[in-house]
N, CA, C and O atoms as CSV, one atom per row, in Angstrom:
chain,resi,resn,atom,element,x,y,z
A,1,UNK,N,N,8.675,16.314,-44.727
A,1,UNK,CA,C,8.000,15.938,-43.509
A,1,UNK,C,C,8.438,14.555,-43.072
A,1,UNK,O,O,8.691,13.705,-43.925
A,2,UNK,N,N,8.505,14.378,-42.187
A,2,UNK,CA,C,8.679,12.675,-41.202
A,2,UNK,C,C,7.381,12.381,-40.826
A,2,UNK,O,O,6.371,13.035,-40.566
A,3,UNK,N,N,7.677,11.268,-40.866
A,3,UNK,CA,C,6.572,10.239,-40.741
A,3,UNK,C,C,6.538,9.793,-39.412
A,3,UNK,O,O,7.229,8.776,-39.352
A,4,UNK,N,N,5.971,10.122,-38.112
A,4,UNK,CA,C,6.132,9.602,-36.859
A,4,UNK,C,C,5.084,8.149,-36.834
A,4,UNK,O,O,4.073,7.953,-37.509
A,5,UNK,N,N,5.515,7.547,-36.149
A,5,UNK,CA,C,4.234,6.743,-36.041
A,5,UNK,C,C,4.187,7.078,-34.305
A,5,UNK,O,O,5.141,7.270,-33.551
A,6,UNK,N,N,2.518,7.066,-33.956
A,6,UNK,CA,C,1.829,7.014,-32.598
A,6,UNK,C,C,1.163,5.709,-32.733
A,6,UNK,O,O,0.637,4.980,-33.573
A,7,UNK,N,N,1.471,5.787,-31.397
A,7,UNK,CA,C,0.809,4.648,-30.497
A,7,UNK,C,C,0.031,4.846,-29.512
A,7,UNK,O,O,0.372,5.296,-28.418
A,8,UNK,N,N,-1.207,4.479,-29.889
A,8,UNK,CA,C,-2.221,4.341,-28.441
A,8,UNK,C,C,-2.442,3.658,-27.229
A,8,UNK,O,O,-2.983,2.564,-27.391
A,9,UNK,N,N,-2.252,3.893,-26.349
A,9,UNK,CA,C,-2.243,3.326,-25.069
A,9,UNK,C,C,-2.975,3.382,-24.602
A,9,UNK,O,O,-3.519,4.441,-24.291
A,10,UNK,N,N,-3.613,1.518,-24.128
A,10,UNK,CA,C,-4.289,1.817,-23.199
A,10,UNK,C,C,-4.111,1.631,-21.758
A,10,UNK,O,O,-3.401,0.693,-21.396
A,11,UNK,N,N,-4.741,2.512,-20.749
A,11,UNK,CA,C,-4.873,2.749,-19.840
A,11,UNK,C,C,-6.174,2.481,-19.439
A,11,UNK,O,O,-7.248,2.813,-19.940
A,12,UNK,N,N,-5.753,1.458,-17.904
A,12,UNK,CA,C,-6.869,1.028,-17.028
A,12,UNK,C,C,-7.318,1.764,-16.326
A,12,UNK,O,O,-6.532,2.626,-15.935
A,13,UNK,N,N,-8.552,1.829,-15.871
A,13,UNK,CA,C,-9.139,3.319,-15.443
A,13,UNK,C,C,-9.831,2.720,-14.489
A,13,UNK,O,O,-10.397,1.721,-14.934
A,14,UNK,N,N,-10.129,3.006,-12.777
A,14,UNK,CA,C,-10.879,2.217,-11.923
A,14,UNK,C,C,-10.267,1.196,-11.608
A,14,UNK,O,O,-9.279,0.618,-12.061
A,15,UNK,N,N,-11.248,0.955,-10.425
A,15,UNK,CA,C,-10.955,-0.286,-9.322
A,15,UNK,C,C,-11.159,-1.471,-10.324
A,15,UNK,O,O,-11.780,-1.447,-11.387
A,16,UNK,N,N,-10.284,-2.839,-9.561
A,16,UNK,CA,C,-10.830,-4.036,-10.239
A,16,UNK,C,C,-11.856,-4.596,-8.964
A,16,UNK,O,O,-12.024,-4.264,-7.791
A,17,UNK,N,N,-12.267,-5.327,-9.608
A,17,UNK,CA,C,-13.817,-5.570,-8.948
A,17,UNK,C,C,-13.370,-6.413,-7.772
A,17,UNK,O,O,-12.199,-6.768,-7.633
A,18,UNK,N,N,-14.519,-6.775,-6.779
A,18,UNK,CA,C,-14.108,-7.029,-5.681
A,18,UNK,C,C,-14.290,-8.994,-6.086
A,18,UNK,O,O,-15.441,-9.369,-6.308
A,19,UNK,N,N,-13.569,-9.672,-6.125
A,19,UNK,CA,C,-13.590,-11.239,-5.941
A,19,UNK,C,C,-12.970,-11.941,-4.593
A,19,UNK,O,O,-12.011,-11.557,-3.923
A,20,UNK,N,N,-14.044,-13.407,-4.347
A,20,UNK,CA,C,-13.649,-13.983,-3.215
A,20,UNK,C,C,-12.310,-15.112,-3.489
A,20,UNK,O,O,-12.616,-16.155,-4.067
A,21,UNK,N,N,-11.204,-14.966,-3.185
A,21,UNK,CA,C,-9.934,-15.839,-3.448
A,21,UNK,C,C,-10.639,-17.334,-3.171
A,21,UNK,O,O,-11.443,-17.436,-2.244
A,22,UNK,N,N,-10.298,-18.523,-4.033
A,22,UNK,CA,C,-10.127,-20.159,-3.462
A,22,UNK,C,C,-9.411,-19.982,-2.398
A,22,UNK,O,O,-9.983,-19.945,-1.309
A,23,UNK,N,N,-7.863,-19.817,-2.493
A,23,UNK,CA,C,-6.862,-20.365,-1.560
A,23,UNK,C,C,-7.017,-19.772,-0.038
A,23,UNK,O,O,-6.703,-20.418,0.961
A,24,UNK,N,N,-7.474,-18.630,-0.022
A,24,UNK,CA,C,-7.146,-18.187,1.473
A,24,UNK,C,C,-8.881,-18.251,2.470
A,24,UNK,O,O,-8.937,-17.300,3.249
A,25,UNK,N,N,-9.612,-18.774,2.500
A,25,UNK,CA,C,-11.181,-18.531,2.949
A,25,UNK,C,C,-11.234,-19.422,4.345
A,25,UNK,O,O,-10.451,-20.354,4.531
A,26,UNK,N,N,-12.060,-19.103,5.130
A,26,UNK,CA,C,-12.438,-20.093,6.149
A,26,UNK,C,C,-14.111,-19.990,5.961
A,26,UNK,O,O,-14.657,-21.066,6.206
A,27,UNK,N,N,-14.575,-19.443,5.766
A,27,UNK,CA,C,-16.096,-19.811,5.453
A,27,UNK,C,C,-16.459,-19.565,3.815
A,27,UNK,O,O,-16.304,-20.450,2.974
A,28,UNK,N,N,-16.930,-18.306,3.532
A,28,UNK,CA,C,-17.233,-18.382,2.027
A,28,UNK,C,C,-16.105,-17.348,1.781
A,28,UNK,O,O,-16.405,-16.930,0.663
A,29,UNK,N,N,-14.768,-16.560,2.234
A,29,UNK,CA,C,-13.721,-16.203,1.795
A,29,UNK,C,C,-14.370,-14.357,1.299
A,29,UNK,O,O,-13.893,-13.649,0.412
A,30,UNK,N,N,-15.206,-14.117,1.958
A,30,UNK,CA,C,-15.406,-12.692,1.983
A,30,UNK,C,C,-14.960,-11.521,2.787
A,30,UNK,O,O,-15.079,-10.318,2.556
A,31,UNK,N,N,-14.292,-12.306,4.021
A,31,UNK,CA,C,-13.357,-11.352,5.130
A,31,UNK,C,C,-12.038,-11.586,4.326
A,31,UNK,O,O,-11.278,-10.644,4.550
A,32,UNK,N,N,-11.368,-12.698,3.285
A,32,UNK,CA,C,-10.200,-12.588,3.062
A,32,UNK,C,C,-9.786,-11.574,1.751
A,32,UNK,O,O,-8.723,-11.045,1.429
A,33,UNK,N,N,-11.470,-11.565,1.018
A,33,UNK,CA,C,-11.799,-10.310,-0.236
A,33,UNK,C,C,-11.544,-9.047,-0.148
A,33,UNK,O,O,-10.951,-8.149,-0.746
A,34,UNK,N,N,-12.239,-9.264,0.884
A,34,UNK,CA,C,-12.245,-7.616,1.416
A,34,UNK,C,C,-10.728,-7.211,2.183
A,34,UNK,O,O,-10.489,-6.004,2.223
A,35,UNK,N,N,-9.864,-7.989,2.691
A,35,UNK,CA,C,-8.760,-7.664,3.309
A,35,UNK,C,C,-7.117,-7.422,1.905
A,35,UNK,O,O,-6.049,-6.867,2.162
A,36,UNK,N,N,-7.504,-8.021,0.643
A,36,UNK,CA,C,-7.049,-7.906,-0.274
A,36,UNK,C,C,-7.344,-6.712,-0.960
A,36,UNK,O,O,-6.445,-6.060,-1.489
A,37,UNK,N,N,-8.909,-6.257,-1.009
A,37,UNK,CA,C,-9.086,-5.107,-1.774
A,37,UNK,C,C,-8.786,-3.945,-1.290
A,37,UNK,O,O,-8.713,-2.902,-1.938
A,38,UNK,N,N,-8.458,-4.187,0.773
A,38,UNK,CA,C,-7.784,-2.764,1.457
A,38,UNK,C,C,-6.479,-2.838,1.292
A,38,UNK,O,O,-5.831,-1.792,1.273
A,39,UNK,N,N,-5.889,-4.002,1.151
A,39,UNK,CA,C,-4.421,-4.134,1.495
A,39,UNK,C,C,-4.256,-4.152,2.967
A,39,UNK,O,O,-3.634,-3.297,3.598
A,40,UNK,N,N,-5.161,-5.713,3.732
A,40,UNK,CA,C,-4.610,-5.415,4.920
A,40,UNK,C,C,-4.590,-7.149,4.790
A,40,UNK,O,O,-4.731,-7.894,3.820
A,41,UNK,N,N,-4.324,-7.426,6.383
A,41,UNK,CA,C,-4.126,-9.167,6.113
A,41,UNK,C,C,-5.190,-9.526,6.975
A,41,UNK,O,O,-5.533,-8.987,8.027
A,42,UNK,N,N,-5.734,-10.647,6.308
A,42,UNK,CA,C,-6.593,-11.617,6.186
A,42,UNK,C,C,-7.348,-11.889,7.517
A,42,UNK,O,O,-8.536,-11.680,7.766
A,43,UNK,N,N,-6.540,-12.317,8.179
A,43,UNK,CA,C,-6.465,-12.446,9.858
A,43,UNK,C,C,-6.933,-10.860,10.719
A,43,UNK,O,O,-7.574,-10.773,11.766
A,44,UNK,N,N,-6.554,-10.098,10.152
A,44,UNK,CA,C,-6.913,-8.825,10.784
A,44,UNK,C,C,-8.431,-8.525,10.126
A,44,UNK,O,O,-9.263,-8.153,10.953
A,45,UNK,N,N,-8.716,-8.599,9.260
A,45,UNK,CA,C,-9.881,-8.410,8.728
A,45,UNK,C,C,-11.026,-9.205,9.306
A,45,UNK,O,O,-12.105,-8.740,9.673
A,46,UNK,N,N,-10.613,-10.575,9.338
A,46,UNK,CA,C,-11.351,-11.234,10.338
A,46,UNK,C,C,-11.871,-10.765,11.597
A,46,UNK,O,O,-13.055,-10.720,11.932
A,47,UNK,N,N,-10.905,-10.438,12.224
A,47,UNK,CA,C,-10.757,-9.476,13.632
A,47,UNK,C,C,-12.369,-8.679,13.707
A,47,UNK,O,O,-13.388,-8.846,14.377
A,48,UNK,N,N,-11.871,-7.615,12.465
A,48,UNK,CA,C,-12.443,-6.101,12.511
A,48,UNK,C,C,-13.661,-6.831,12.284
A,48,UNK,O,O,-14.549,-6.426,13.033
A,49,UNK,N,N,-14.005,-7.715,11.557
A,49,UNK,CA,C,-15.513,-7.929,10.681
A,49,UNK,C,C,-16.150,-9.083,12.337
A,49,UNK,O,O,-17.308,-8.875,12.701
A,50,UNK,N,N,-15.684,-9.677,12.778
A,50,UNK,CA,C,-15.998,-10.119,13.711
A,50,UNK,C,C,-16.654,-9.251,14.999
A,50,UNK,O,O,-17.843,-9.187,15.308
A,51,UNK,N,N,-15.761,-8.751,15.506
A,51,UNK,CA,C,-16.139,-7.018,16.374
A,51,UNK,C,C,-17.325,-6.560,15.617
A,51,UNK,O,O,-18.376,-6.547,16.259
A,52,UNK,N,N,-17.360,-6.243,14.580
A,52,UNK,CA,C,-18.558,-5.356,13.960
A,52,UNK,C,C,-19.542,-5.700,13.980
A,52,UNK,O,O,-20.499,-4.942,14.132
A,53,UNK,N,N,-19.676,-7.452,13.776
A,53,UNK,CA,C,-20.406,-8.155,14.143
A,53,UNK,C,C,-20.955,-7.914,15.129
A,53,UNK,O,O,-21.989,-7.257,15.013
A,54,UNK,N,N,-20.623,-8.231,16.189
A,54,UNK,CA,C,-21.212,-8.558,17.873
A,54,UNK,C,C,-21.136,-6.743,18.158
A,54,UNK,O,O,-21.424,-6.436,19.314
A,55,UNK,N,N,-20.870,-5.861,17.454
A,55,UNK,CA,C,-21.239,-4.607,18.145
A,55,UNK,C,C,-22.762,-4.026,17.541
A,55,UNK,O,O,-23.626,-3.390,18.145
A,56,UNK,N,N,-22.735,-4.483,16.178
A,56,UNK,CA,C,-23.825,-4.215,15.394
A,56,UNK,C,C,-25.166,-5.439,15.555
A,56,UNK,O,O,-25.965,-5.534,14.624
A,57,UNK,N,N,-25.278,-6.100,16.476
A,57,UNK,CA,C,-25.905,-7.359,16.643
A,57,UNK,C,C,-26.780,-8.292,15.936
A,57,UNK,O,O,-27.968,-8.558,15.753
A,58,UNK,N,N,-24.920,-8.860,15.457
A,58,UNK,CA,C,-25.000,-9.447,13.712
A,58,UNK,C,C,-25.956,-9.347,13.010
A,58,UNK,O,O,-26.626,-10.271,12.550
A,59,UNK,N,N,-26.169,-7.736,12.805
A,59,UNK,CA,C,-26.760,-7.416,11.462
A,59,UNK,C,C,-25.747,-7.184,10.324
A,59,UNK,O,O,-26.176,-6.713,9.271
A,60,UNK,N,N,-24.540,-7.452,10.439
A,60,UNK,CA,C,-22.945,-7.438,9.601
A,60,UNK,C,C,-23.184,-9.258,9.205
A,60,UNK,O,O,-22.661,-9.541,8.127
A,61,UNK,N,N,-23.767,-10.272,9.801
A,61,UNK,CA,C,-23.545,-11.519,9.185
A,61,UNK,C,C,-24.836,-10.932,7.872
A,61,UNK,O,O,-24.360,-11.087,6.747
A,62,UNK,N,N,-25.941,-10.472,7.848
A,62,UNK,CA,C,-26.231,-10.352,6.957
A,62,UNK,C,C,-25.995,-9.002,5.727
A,62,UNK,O,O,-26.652,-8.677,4.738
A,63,UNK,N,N,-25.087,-8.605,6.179
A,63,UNK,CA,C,-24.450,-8.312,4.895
A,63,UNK,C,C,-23.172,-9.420,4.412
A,63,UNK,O,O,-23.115,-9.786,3.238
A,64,UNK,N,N,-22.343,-9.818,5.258
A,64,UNK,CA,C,-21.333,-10.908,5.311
A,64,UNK,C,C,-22.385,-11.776,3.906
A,64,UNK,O,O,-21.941,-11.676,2.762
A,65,UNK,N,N,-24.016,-12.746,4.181
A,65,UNK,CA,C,-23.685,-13.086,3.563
A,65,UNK,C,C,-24.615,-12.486,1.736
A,65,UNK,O,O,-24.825,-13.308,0.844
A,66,UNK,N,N,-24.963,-11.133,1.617
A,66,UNK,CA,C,-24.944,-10.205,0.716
A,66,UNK,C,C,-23.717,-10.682,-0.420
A,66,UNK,O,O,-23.811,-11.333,-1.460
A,67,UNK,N,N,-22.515,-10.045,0.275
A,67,UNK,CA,C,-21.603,-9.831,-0.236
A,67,UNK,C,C,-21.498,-11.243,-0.836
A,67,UNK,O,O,-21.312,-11.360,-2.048
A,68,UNK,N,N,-21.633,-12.546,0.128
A,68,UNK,CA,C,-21.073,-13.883,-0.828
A,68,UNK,C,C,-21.801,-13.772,-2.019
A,68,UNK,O,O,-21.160,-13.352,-2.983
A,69,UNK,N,N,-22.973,-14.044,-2.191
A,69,UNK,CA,C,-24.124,-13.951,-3.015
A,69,UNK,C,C,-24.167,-12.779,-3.970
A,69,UNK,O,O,-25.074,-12.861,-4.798
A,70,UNK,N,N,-23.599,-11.988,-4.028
A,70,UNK,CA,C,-23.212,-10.893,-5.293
A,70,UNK,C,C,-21.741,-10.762,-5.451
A,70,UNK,O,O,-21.598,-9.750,-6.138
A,71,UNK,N,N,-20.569,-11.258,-5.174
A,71,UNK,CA,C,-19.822,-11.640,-5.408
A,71,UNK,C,C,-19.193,-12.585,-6.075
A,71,UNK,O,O,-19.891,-13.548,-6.393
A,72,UNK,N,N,-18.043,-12.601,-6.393
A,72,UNK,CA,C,-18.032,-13.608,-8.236
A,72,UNK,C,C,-16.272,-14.611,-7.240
A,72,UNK,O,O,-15.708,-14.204,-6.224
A,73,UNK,N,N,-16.084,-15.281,-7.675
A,73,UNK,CA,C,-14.718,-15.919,-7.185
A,73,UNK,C,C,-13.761,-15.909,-8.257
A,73,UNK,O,O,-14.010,-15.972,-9.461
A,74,UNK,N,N,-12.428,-15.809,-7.591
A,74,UNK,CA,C,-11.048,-15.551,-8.740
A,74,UNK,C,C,-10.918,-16.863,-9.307
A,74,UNK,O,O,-10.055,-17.085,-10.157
């Protein structure tokens, strides 16, 4: 008989969690979080979360600031 040796691998399973970046923020850096965790840019996210804002009549600033407040920073 041969002797194989195995190796276990691990494998990451799931999302990584959502964090607010230092470097890229203009207020508490939760439009630039969220534009990282879609893969879109920063500036556009701003955009969309802004609009949503004033269509939803900023009842989105209070989730905006939800999210700071249960959110962790990189």
């Amino acid at each position: 008989m041969s002797s194989e040796n195995f190796e276990i691998k691990k494998i990451k399973v799931g999302a990584k969690p959502f964090t607010r970046p230092r470097d890229d923020r203009v207020i508490f850096g939760v439009c630039s979080g969220l534009a990282r965790k879609l893969g879109i840019s920063s500036t556009l996210s701003r955009i969309i979360f802004s609009v949503l804002t004033l269509l939803t009549g900023g009842s989105l600033a209070i989730a905006y600031l939800i999210i700071f407040l249960v959110s962790s920073q990189e």
